[in-house]
Backbone as numpy.savetxt, mean C-alpha at the origin, in Angstrom:
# Nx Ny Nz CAx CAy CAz Cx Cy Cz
-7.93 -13.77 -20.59 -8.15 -13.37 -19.22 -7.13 -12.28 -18.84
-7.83 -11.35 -18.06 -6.61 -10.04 -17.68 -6.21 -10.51 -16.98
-4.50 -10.10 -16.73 -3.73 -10.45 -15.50 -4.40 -9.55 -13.82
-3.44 -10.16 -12.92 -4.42 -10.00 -11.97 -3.43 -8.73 -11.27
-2.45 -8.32 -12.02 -1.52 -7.19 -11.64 -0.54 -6.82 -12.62
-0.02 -5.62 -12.74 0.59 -5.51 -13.38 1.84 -4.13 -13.09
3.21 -3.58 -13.46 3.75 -3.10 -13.03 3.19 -1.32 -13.43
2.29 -0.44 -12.50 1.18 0.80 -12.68 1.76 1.69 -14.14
2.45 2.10 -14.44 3.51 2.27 -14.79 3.65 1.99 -16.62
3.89 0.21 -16.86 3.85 -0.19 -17.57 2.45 -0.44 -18.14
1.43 -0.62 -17.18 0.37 -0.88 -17.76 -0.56 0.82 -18.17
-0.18 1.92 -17.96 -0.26 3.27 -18.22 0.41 3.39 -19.81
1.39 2.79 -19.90 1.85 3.28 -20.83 1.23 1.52 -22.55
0.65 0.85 -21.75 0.51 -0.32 -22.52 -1.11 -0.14 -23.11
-1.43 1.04 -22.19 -2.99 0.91 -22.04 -3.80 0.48 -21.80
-3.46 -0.51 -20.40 -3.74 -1.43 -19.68 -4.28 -1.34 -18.83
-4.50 0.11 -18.05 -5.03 0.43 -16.60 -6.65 0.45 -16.87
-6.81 0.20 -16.15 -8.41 -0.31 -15.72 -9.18 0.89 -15.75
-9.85 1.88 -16.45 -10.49 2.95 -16.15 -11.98 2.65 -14.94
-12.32 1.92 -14.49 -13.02 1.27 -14.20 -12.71 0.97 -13.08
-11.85 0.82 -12.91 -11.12 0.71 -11.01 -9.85 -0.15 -10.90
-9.46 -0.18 -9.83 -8.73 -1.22 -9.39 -7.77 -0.79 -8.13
-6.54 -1.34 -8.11 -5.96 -1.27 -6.18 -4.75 -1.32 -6.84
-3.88 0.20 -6.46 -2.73 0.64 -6.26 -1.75 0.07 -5.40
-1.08 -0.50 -5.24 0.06 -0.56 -4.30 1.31 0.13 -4.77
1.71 1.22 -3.64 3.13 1.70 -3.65 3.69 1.13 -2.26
5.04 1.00 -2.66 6.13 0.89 -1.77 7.01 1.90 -1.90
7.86 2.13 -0.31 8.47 2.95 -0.23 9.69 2.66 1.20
10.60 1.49 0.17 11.46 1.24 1.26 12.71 1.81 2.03
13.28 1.86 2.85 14.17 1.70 3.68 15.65 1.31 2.98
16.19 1.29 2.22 17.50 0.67 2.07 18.53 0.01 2.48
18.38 0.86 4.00 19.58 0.18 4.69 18.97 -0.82 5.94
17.32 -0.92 6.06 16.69 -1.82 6.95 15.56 -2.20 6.49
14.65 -2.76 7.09 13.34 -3.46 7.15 12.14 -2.73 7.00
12.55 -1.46 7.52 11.74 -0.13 7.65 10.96 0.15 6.30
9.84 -0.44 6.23 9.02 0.24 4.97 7.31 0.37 4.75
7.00 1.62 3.67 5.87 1.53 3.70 5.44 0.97 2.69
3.60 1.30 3.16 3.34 0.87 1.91 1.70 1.73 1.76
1.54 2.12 0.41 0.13 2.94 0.34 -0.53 2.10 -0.41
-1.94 1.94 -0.43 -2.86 1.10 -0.97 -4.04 1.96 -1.52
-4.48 2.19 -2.89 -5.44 3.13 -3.37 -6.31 2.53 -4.15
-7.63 3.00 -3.54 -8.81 1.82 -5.06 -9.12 3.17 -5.41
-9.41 2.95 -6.54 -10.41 3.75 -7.22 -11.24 3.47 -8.25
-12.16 4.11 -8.50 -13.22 3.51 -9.57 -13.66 4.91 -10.71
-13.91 4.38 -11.67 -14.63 5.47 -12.78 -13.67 6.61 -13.07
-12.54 6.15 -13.84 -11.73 7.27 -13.92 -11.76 8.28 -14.65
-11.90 9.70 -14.47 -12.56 10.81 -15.49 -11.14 11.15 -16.49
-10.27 10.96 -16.36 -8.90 11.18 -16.60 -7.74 10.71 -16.24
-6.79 11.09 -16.72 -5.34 10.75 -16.17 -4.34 11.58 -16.65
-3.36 12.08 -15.59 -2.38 12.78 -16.38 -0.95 12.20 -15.57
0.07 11.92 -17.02 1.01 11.52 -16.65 2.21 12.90 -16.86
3.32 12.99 -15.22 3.85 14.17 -15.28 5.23 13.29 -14.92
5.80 14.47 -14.73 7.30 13.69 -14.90 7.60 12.83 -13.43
7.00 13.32 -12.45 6.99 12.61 -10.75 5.98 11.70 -10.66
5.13 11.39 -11.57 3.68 10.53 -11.14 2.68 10.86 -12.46
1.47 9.86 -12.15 0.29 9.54 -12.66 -0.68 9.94 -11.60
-1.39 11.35 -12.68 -2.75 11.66 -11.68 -3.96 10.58 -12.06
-4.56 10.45 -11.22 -5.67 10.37 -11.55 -7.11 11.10 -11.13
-7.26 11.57 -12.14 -9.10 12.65 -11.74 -9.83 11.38 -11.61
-10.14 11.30 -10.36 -11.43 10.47 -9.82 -11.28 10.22 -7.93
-12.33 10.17 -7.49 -12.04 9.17 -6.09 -11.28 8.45 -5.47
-11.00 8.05 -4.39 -9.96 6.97 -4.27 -10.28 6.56 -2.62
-10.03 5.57 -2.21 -9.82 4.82 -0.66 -8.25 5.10 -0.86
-7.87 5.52 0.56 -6.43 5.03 0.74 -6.10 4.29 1.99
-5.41 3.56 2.08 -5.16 2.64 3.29 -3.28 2.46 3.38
-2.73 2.81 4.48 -1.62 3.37 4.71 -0.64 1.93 5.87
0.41 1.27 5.60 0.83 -0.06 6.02 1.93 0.65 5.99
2.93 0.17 7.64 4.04 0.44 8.17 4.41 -0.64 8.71
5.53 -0.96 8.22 6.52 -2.00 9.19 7.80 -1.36 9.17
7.86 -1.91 10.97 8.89 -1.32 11.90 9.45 -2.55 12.21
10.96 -2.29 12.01 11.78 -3.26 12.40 12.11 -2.70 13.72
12.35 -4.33 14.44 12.50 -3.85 16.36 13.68 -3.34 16.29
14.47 -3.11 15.52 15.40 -1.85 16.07 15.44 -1.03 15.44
14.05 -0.20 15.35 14.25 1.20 14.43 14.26 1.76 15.89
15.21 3.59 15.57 15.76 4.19 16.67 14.35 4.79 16.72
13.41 5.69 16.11 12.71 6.35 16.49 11.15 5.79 16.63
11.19 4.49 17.41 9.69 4.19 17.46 8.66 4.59 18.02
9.46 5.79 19.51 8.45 6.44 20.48 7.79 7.67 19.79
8.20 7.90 18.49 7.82 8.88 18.14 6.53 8.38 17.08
4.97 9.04 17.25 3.87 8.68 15.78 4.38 8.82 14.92
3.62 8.05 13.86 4.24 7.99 12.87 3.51 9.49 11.92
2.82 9.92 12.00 2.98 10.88 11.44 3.77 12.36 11.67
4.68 12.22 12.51 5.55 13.07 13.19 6.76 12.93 12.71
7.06 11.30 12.13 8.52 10.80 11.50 8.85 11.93 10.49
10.13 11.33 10.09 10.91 12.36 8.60 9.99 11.86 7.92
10.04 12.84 6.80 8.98 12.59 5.51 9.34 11.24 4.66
10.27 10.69 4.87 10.42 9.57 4.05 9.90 8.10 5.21
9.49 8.31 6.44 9.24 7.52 7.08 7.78 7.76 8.02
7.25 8.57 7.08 6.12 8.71 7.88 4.56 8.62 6.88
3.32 8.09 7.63 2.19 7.52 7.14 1.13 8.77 7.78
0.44 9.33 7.62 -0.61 10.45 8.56 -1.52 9.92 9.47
-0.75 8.85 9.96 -1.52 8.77 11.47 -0.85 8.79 12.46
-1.70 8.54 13.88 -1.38 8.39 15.29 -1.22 6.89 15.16
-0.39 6.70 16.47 -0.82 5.19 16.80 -2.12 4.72 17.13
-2.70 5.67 17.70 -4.30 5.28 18.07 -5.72 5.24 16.49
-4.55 5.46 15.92 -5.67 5.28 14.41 -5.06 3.96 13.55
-4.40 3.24 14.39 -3.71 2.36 13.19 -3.83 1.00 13.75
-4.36 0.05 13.65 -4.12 -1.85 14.32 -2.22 -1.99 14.09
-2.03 -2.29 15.13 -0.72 -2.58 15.11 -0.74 -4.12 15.81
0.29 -4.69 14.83 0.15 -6.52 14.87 1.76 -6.47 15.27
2.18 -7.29 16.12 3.58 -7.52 16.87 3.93 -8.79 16.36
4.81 -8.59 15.46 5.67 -10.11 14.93 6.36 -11.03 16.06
6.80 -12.41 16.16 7.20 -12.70 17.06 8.65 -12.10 16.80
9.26 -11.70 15.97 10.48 -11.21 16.00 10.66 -9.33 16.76
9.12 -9.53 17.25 9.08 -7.68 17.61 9.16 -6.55 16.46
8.90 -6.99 15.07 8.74 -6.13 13.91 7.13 -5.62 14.45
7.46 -4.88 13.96 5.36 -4.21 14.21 4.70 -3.75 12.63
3.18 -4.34 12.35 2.80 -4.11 11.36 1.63 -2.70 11.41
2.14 -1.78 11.02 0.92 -0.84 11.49 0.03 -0.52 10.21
-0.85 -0.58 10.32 -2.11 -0.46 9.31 -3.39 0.38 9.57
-3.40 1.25 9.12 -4.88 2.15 9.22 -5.85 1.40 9.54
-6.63 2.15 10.58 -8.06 1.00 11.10 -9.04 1.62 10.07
-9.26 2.65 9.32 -10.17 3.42 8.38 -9.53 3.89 7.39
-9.76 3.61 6.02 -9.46 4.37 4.97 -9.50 6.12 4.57
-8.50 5.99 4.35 -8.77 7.81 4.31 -9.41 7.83 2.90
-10.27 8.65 2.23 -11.02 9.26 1.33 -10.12 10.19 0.37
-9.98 10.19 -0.27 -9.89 10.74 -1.46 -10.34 11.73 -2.47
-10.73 13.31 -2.41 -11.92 13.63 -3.68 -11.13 13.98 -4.90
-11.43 14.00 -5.70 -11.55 14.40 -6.74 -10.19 13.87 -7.81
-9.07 13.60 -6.94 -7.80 13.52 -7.51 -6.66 12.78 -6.64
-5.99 11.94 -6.88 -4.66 11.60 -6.49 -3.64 11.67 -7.15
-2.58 11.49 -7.31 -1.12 11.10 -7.54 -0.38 10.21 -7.05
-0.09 9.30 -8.05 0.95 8.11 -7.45 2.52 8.26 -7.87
2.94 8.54 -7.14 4.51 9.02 -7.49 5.22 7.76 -8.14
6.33 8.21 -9.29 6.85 7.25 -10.45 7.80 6.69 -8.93
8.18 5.29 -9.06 9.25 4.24 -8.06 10.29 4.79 -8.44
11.44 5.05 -7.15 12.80 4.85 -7.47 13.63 3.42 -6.66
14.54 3.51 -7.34 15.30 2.44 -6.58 14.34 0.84 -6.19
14.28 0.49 -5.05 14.04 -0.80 -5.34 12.60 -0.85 -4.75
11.79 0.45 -4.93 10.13 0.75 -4.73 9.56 0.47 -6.12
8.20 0.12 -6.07 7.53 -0.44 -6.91 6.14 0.57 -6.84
5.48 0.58 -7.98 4.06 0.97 -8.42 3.28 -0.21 -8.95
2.53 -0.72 -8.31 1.81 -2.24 -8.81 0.36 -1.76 -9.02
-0.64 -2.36 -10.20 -2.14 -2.00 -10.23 -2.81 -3.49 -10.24
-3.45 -3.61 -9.13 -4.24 -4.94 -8.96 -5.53 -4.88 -9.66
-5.98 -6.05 -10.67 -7.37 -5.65 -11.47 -8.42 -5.79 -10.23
-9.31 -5.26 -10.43 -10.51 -5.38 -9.53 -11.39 -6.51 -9.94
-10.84 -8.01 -9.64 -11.74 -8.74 -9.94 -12.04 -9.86 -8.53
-13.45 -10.92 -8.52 -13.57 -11.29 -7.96 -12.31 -11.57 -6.62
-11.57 -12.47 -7.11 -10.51 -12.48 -6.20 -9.35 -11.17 -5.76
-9.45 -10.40 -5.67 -8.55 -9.24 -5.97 -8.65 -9.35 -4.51
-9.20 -9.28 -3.35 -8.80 -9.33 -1.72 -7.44 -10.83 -1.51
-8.15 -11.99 -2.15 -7.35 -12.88 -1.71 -6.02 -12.45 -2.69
-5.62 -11.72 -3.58 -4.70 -11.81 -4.20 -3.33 -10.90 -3.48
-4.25 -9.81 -3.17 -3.75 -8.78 -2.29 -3.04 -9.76 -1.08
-4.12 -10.48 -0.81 -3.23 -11.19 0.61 -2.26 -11.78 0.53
-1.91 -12.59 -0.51 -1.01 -13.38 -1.19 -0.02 -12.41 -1.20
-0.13 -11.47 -1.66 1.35 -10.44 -2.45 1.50 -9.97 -1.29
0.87 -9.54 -0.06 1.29 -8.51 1.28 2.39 -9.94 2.43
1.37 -11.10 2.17 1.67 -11.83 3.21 3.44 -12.46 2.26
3.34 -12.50 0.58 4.96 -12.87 0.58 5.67 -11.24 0.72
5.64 -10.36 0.62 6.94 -9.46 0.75 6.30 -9.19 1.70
5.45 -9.06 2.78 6.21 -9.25 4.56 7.36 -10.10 4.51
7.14 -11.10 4.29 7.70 -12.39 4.69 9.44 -12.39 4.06
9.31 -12.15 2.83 10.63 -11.86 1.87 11.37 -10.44 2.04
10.46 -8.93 2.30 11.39 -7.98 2.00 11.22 -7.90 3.65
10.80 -7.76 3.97 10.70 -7.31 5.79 11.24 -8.04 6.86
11.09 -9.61 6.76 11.98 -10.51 7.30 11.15 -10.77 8.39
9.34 -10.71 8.08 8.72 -11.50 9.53 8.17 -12.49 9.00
8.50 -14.00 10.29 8.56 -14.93 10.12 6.98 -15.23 9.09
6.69 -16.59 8.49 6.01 -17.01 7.68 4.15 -16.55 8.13
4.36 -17.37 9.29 2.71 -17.47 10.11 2.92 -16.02 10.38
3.89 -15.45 11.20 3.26 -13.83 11.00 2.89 -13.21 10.15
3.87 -13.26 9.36 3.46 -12.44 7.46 1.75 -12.70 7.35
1.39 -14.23 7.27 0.43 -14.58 6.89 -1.11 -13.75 7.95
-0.27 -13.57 9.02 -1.51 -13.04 9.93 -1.73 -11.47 9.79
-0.42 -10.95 9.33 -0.43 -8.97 9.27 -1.01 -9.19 7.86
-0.66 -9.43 6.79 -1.75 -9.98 5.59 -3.30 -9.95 5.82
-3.79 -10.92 7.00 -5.29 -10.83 6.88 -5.60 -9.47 7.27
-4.71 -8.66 8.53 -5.43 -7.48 8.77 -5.14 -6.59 7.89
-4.47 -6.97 6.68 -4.39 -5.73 6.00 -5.55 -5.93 5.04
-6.06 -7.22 4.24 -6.85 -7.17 3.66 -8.50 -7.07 4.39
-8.21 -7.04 6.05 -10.16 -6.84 6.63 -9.72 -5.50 6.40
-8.81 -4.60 6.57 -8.88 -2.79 6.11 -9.01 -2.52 4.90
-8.51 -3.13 3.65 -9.17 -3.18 2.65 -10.35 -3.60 1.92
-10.86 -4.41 2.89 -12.42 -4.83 2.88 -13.50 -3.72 3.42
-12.55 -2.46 3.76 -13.60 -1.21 4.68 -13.44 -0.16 3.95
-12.97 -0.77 2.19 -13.28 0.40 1.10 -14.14 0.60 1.17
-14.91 2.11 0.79 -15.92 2.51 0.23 -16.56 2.90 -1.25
-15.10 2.83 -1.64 -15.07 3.46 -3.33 -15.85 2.32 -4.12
-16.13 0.68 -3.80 -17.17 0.00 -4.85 -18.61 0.54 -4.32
């Protein structure tokens, strides 16, 4: 049985990646706070791949779905997030994103629509304590997703349990509004 994830990365170089599809997760944390993102990419039928020294292309399609958590004391929250510094910013408005309010006042912001993809992406290689993860595309692959979003809410971000568990479901009904199967 294939595993149900694996580190993007290692399984590129193991010959492991799914030409056939599956769900990207990058992270892209914060160091000195709570502050982090996260990008989410399916894709299916891969015509290619090229590995460069910053990332893994891939020639094919893709959904992307874009997850922000804001710790209640980040200084610049009045500002969209696609307006932030480049290391803290996702390409939306607030008015394009479900935003879920932790009881600790962390905010989970999540794309209400997948952005599209043609022809090509790039997933940039992790530094530091960011990750490149490839989820297989199998039956369970939504509930698995939920599992892995709802523990590192909960572990790297620091919102309480039942919240984690609730910014989790809305991240997986936005990943349920792929189009790429």
């Amino acid at each position: 049985m294939a595993p149900k994830a694996l580190d993007l990365f290692q399984a590129y170089a193991e010959e492991k990646l799914p030409k056939d599809g599956g769900y990207i997760v990058s992270s892209f944390f914060d160091e000195t706070s709570a502050y982090s993102r996260y990008e989410v990419v399916a894709y299916s039928s891969v015509k290619s791949l090229y590995l460069a020294e910053d990332g893994l292309t891939f020639q094919t399609d893709g959904n992307k779905l874009f997850i922000l958590v804001e710790p209640p004391n980040y200084p610049r929250k009045h500002l969209e997030p696609v307006s932030r510094d480049t290391n803290e910013q996702i390409p939306h408005r607030f008015s394009e994103l479900e935003i879920f309010v932790a009881k600790n006042q962390s905010k989970v912001m999540v794309s209400k629509d997948p952005i599209v993809t043609y022809s090509a992406f790039t997933i940039l290689k992790p530094s530091g304590i960011n990750f490149a993860l490839i989820f297989y595309n199998r039956p369970d692959v939504l509930e698995t997703l939920g599992f892995f979003f709802n523990q590192t809410l909960h572990k790297e971000a620091a919102i309480g349990s039942t919240d984690a568990k609730k910014a989790a479901r809305l991240i997986t009904a936005g990943l349920s509004k792929f189009s790429i199967w």
